[in-house]
N, C-alpha and C positions, 0 to 999 in steps of 0.2 A: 446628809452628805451633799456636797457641794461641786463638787465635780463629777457627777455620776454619764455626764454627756462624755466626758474622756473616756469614760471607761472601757474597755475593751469586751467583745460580749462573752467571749469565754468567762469572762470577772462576770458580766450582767447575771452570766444563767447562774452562775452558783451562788451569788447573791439573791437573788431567788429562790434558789434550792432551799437557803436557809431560813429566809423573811425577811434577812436584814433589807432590804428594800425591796418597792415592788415595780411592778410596770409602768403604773401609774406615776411616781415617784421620778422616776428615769424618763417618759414620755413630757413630763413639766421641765425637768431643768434639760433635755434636748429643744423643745420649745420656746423656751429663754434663748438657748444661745441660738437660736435660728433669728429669733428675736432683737438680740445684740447685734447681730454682726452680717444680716442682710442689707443692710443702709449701706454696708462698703461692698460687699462681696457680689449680691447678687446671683443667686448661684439654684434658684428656686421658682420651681414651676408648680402652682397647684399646691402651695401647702396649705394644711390643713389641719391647726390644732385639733377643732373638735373631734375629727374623723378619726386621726390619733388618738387620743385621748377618749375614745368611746371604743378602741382595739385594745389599749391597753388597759380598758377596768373587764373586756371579758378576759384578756390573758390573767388580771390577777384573781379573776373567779378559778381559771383552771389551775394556778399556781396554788389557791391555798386547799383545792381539790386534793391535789397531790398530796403537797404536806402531810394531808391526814390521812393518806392512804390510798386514796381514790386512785382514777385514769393518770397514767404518767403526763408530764406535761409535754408539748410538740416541741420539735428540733429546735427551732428558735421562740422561742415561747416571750414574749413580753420586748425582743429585744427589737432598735429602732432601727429604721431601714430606709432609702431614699432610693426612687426610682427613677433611671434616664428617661425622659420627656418620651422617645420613639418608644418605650416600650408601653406597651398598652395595657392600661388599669380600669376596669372597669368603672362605667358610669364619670371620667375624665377624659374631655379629649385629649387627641393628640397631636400637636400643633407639629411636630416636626422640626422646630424650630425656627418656622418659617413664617410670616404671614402673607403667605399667598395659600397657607390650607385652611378649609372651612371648619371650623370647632363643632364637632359633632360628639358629641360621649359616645367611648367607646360601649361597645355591647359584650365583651370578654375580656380575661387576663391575657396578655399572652405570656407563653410557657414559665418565664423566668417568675413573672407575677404571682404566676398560678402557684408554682411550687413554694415560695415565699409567703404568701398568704396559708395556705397549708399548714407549713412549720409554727405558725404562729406571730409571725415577725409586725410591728407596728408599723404600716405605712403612712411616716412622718408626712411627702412631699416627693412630690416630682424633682427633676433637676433638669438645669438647662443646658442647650445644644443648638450649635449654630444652625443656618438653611440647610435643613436634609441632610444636618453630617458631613457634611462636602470640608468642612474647614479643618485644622488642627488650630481653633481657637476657640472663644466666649462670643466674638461678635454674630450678629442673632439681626434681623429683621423683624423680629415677633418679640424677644425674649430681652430684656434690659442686658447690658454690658457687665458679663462673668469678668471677674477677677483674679486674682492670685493669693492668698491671704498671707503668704510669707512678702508679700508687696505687691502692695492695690494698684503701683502703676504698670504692675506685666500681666500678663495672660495667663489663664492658670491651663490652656491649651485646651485640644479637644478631636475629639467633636464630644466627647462624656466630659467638656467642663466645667457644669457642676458639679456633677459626682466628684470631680476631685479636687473642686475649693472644699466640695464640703466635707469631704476625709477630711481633710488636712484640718478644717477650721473646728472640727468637733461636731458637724449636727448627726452625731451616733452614731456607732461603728461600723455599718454595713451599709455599702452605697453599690450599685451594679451601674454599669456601663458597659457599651457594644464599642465592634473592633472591626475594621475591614483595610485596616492599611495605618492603625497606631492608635485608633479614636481612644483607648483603654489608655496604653501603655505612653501616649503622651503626656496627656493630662496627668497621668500619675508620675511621671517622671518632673515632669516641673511642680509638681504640687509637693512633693516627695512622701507621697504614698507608694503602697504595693497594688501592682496592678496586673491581673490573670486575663492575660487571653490564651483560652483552651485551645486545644486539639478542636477544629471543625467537627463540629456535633455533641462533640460531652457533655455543652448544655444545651439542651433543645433550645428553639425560640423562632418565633414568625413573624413577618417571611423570611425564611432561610433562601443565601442565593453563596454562590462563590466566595468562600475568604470571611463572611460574616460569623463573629461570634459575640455573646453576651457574657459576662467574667466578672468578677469583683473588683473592687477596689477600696481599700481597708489602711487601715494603720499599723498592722500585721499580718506574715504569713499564715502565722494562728488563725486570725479571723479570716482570711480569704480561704482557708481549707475547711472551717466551720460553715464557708457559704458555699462552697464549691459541695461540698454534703448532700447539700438540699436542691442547689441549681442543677447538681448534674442526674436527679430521676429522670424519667423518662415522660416522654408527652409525643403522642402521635400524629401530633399535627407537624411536628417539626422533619418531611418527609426525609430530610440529609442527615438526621441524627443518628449518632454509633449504636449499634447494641448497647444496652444498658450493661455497665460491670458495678456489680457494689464494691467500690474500690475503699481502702482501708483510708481511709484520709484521717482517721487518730492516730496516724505515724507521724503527723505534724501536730495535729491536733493535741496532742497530749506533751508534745515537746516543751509547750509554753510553763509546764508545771512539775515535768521531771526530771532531773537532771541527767538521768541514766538516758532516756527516750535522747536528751539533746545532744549527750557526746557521742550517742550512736551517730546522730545523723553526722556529725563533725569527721569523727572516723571513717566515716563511708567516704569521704570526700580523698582519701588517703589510694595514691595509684592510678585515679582518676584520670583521664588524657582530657583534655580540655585545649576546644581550639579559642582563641581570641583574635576575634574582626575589628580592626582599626582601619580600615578601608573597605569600604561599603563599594567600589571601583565606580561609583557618580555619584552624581549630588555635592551639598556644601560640606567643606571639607572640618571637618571634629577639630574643636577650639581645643588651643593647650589647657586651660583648664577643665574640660571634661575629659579629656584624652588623659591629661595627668590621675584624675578621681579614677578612673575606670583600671589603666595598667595598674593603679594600689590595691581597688579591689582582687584583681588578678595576682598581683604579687601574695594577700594574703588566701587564697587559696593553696597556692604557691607553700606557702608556711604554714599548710595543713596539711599536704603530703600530696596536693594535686602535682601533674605535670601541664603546665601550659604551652602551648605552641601556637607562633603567630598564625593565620588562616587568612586565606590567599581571597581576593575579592572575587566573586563568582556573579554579581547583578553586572547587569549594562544597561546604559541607558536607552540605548533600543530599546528592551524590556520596559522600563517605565516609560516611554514616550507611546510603545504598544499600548500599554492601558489606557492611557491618558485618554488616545483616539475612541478606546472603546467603550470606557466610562462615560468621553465628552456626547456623543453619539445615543448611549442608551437617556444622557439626562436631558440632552437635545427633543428627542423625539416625545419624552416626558413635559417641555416646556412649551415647544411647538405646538401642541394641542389644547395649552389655556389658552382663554381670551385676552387680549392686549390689557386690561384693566389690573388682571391677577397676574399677569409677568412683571407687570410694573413694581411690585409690592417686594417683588425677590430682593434679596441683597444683591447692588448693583453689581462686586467684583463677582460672585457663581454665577449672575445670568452672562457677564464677561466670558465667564470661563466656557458657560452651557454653551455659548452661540460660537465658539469654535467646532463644534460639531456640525453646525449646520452645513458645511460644503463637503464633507468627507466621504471617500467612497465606498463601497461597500469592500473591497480591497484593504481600504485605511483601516476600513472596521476589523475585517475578517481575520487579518495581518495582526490589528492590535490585540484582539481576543486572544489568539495564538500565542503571543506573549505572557499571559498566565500562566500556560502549561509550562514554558521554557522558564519561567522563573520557578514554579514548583519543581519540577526537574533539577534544576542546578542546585535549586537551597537545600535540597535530599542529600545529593551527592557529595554536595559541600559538606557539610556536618556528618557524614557516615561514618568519616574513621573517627571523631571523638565521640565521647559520652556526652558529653554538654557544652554548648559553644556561649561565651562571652562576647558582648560585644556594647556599645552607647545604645542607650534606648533613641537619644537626640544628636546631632550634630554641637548643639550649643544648650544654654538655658534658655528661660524663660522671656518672650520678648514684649516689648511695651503692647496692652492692653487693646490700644485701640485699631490692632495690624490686624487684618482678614489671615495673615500666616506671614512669616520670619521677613519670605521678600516683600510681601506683601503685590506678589506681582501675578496675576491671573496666567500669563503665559508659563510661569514658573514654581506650577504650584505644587511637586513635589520632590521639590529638591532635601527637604529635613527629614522626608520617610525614607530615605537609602534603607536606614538599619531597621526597620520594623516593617515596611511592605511585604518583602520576601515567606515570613513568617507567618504571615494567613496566606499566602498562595499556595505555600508548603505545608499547610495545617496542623504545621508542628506549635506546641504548646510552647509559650512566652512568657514569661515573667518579670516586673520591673518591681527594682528594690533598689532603695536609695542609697548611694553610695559616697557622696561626700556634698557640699557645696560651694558656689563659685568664691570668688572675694568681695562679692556683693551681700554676699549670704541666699544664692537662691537654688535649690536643690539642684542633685544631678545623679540620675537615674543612671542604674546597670541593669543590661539585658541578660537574662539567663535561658536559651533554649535547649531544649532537648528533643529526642526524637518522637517522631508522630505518634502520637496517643496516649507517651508518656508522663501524661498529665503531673499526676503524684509525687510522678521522679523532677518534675522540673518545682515543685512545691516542695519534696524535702530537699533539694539542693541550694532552692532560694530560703529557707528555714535555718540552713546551716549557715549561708553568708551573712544573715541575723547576730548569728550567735559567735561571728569573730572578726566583722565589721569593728568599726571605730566607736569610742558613743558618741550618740544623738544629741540634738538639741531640741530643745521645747518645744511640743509645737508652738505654732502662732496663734494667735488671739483666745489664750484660754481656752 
């Protein structure tokens, strides 16, 4: 087989199951195209055939275990996987994406790894991520210049933008990335993947702080419910994590293969109240062609028996200019303490951004911390009376390659999160699922939320917009 790196791993495991291929088999032609299509994309930290390819000959020990009867094989047994750069893999540092951090191997998994290693899962490759996250792009200090694979001259966004050149471009179905204000659900919206940012806590991961979560981002709802499976055990290090629930995630899971399973979820959509946000009330204001992509996906829910209703804007810019103070202050005090040699090394626009904290007062701080809660608060209240709110994941598409973010302006740097901020403050679960593309051809993501912890519910609702969506186009580059 020829294409085994497209394949989706719900395909991988019962492929498996049966012998028609093995891990090994799938770990090579994933290897290939990482191979092909790192010269333009860039999207890769720490790969590692051998490492790979020495995971996936003990998965095909346990796979033909099985076959003849033996120990079942693990959740994801043989399938390939890429891990964002911040999350830590043992015996690889973790650069942060920056180089002002010192490369030391890490000494643990942390949570997301740990449980992924468990299942079985081949760890192809790290992915790349701008300075510490701070960006909604590719551009990196440390990490060569991420691209877009639907067109190498835009940004495939971020701060997880490799994880989502490399959905999009094929290197194997399962790629994770963190979220504290879009870092998931960007990248995936421009790349035009599906991108999970949970309910705060569902999947454990460290350090846990405010708004932070770790999620999939995949080439279906399918395979992000198949990873959501495994991510969301439990790990006690992760002190902010939910009670554990073994939540039924083969109500998605099984969608992809029966058709009974997928016009349930379609009927379910039927009576539905569904709010839709087209005004975020600040930030840059949503281009006629994302704003047109987004009211279609809405209209066909519409023509599945939901009831839509517009939703009134509930953020202010107070509220993000609050954080702005709070965040510029905690990275301040973080930069303040390297020696002049390691500040220099930072990417010039975030030390920009950092040394706006340096004069703030503890007022500006206190004041902007505070704004978290008022934005959690509002985006509650906002969403109560509907079952599940729509809304852009981005203001526009995808923007040229070499911009630190959209204005590319340090004073102005989150004017494109209006629509995805609110949603880790409020630690309601998110979803980005692509819903058409511009007249350039470059994707454009729908936001689908639902209520706090309703993980599942916002994974079978984005399962259903799968299954009465437009069709798609190929991905890109094989």
């Amino acid at each position: 087989m020829s294409d085994l790196h497209q394949r989706s791993a719900t395909e991988l495991l019962a492929l498996y199951h049966t012998g028609a291929a093995s891990p090994v088999d799938v770990a090579r032609d994933v290897i290939a195209q990482i191979e092909r299509c790192e010269p333009q994309l860039c999207a890769t930290w720490a790969f590692d055939p051998d490492g790979a390819l020495a995971m996936a000959r003990e998965s095909e020990k346990r796979w033909i275990a099985a076959r003849a009867g033996g120990a079942p094989a693990r959740a994801l047994d043989g399938v390939p996987v890429t891990i964002k750069d911040n999350i830590t893999t043992k015996g690889v540092p973790t650069p942060l994406g920056t180089a002002v951090t010192d490369l030391v191997p890490a000494t643990e998994d942390a949570p997301p790894a740990a449980r992924l290693r468990e299942a079985g899962a081949v760890f192809v490759t790290k992915t790349t991520m701008p300075d510490y996250g701070m960006l909604s792009s590719g551009l990196s200090s440390f990490h060569k210049l991420a691209r877009n694979p639907w067109d190498t001259s835009k940004n495939p966004g971020g701060s997880s933008a490799g994880a989502g050149a490399a959905a999009a471009a094929g290197y194997g179905p399962l790629h994770i990335g963190t979220d504290i204000g879009g870092s998931i659900r960007l990248p995936a919206s421009w790349c035009g993947v599906v991108g999970v940012k949970p309910s705060l806590g569902r999947v454990p991961i460290k350090p846990p702080y405010a708004g932070r979560c770790a999620g999939p981002m995949t080439r279906s709802v399918t395979d992000a419910a198949l990873m959501m499976a495994t991510l969301s055990l439990p790990d006690a290090r992760d002190t902010m994590s939910l009670p554990y629930q073994a939540l039924d995630w083969s109500q998605v899971i099984d969608s992809a293969t029966d058709d009974d399973v997928a016009q349930t979820l379609v009927w379910a959509l039927r009576g539905q109240r569904v709010g839709l946000l087209m005004d975020a009330g600040w930030g840059t204001p949503v281009t006629d062609e994302v704003a047109t992509a987004v009211r279609a996906a809405a209209a066909a829910f519409e023509r599945a028996g939901a009831i839509v209703e517009p939703m009134q804007p509930f953020s202010t810019r107070a509220m993000a200019e609050g954080m702005d103070r709070f965040w510029r202050m905690r990275s301040w005090l973080d930069f303040s303490a390297l020696p002049p040699e390691r500040q220099a090394k930072m990417l010039p626009y975030i030390a920009d951004w950092v040394r706006g904290g340096a004069h703030l007062s503890g007022a500006d701080v206190f004041t902007g911390y505070s704004q978290m809660a008022a934005l959690r608060d509002a985006a509650v209240a906002a969403s109560a009376p509907y079952d599940f709110v729509l809304s852009p994941v981005s203001p526009d598409v995808a923007f040229p390659a070499e911009l630190a973010s959209p204005l590319n302006d340090p004073a102005q740097p989150f004017e494109h999160i209006a629509y995805t901020l609110p949603y880790n403050m409020s630690e309601q679960p998110a979803v980005t699922v692509n819903c058409g593309w511009s007249s350039g051809g470059l994707p454009i993501g729908l936001q689908i939320i639902t209520k706090r912890h309703d993980d599942l519910g916002a994974l079978r609702i984005a399962r259903a917009f799968e299954l009465i969506r437009g069709e798609q186009r190929a991905w890109p580059m094989g």
